[in-house]
C-alpha positions in Angstrom: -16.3 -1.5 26.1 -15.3 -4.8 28.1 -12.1 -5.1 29.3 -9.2 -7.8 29.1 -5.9 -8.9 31.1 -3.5 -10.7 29.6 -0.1 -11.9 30.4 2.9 -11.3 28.0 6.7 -11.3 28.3 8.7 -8.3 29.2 10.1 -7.8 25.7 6.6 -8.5 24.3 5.1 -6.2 25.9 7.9 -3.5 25.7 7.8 -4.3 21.8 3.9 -3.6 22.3 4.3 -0.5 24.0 7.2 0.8 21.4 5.0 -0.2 18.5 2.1 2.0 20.0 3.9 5.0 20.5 5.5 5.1 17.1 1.9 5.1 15.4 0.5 7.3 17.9 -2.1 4.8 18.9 -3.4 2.5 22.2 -2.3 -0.9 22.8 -5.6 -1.5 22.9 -6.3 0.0 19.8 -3.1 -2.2 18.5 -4.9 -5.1 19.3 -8.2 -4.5 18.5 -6.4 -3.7 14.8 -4.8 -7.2 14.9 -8.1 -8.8 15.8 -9.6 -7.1 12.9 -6.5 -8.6 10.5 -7.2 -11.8 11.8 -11.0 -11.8 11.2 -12.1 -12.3 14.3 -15.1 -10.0 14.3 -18.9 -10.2 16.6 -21.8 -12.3 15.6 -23.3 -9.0 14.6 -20.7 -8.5 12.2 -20.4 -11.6 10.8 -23.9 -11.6 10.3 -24.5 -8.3 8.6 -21.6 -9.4 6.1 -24.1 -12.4 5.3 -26.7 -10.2 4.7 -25.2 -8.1 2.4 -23.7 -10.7 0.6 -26.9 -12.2 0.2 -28.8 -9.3 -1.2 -26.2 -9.2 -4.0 -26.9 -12.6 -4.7 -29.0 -15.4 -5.5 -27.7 -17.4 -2.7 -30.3 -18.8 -0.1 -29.9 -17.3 3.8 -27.9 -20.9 4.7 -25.7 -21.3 1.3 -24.4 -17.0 1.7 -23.5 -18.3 5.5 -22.0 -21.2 4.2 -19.7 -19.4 1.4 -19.2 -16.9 4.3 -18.1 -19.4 6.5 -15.4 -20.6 4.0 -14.4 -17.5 3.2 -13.6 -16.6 7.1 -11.9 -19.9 7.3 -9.8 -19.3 4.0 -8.6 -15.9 5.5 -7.5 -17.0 8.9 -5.4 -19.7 7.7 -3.4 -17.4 5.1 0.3 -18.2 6.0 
């Protein structure tokens, strides 16, 4: 597990820490979650999703990564 260092504002971070200890959980775990809402996920990831989405389908290796692609796209940009 790598690990980060970020900078946030005294209220942030105090809303960070609050937010932790109400669901029992890390700040790290916290924002590892948030990551995971935002679909930001590894190569690895992203890449087994194509290949079950493939194997469903009829979709060549390049037109799955495409609609995957789209899809990722679509989802981060949700208001």
């Amino acid at each position: 597990m790598s690990r980060l260092t970020i900078t946030l504002s005294e209220s942030r971070y105090r809303a960070l820490k609050e937010a932790s200890a109400q669901r029992n959980k890390t700040i790290g775990q916290l924002i590892d979650e948030s990551l995971e809402l935002y679909g930001i996920r590894s190569r690895e990831d992203a890449a087994e999703l194509v290949r079950r989405a493939r194997a469903r389908s009829s979709l060549t290796e390049k037109d799955a990564l495409a609609v995957a692609e789209k899809e990722v796209r679509a989802y981060r940009h949700k208001p």
